[in-house]
C-alpha positions as CSV (number, residue, x, y, z in Angstrom):
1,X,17.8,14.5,-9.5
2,X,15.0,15.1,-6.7
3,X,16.7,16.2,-4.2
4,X,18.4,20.3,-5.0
5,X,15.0,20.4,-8.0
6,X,13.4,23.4,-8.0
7,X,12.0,23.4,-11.2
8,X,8.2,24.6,-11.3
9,X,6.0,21.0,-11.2
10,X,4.6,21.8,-14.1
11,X,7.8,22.0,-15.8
12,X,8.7,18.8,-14.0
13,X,9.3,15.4,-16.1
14,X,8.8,13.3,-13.0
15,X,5.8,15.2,-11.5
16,X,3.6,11.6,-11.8
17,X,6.0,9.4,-10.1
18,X,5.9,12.4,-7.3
19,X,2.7,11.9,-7.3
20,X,2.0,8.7,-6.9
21,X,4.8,8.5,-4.1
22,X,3.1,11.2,-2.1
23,X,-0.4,9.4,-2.8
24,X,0.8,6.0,-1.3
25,X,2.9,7.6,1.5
26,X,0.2,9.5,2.6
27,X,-2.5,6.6,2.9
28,X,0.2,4.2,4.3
29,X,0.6,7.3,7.3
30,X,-3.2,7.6,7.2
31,X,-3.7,3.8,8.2
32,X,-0.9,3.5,10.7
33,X,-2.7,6.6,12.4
34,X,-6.0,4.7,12.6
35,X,-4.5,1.3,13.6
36,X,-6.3,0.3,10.5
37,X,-5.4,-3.4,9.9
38,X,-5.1,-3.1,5.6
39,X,-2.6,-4.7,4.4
40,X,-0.7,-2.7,1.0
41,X,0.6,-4.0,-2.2
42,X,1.8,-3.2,-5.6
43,X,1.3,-5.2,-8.6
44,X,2.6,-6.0,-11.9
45,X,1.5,-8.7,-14.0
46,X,3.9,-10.8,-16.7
47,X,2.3,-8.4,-18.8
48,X,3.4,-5.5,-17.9
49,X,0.0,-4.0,-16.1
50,X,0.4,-2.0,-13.5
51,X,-2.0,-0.8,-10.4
52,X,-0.3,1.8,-8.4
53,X,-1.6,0.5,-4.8
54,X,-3.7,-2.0,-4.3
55,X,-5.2,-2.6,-0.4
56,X,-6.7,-5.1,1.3
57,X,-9.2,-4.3,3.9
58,X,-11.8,-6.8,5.8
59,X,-11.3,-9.5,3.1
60,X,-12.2,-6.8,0.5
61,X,-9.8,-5.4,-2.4
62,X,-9.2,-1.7,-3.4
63,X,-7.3,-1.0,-6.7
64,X,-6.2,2.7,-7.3
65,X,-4.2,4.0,-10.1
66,X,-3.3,7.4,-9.7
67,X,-2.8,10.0,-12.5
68,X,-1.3,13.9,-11.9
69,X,-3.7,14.5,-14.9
70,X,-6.8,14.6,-14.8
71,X,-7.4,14.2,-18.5
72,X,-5.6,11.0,-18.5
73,X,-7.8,8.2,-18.2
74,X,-5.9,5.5,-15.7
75,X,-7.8,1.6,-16.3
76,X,-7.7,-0.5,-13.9
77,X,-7.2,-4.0,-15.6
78,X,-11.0,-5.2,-16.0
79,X,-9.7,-8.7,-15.8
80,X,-8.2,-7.6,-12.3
81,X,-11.2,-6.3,-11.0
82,X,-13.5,-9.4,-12.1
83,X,-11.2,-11.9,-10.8
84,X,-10.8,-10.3,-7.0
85,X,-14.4,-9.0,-6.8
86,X,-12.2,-5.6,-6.7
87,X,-13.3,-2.2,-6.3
88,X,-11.2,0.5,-8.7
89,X,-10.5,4.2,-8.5
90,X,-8.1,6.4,-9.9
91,X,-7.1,9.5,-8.2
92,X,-5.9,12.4,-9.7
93,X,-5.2,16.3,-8.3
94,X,-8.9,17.4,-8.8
95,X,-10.5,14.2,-7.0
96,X,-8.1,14.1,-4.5
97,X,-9.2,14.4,-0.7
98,X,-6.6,14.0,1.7
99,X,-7.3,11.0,3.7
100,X,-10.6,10.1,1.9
101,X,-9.8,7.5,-0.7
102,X,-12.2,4.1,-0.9
């Protein structure tokens, strides 16, 4: 239950899903503020791999994985970023700048 939790984030089981839904809320605010024309997606592969947001911005890709830990190290599937000519990073709460990812 989200909604009515109070429980310390620290304490929290679902502290990275938070996460990432506050990361991609906030950049999908942050380009309808700037009339930025990037189109969003999420991605899964038959596989099972997972990026967390990927965006498309004058005809180049942006992959982003985001991690509430910043000891966990988030790959971006290699094979991913060699087939798009992608750029990768992963976010996490020490890197993060509001409103200055890629």
């Amino acid at each position: 239950m989200i909604i009515g939790n109070f429980t310390p984030l620290d304490l929290r089981t679902d502290k990275g899903a938070l996460w990432e839904n506050f990361l991609i809320s906030e950049r999908i605010k942050q380009n309808e503020y700037k009339n930025s024309l990037s189109r969003t997606y999420l991605r899964r592969t038959k596989q099972r791999q997972e990026i967390d947001f990927v965006e498309e911005k004058n005809g180049q890709l942006f992959a982003y994985e985001f991690k509430w830990s910043d000891k966990k190290q988030a790959k971006i599937p290699k094979t991913f970023l060699e087939s798009y000519n992608a750029k990768g990073q992963t976010i996490n709460k020490k890197n993060f700048r509001p409103f200055v990812i890629i």
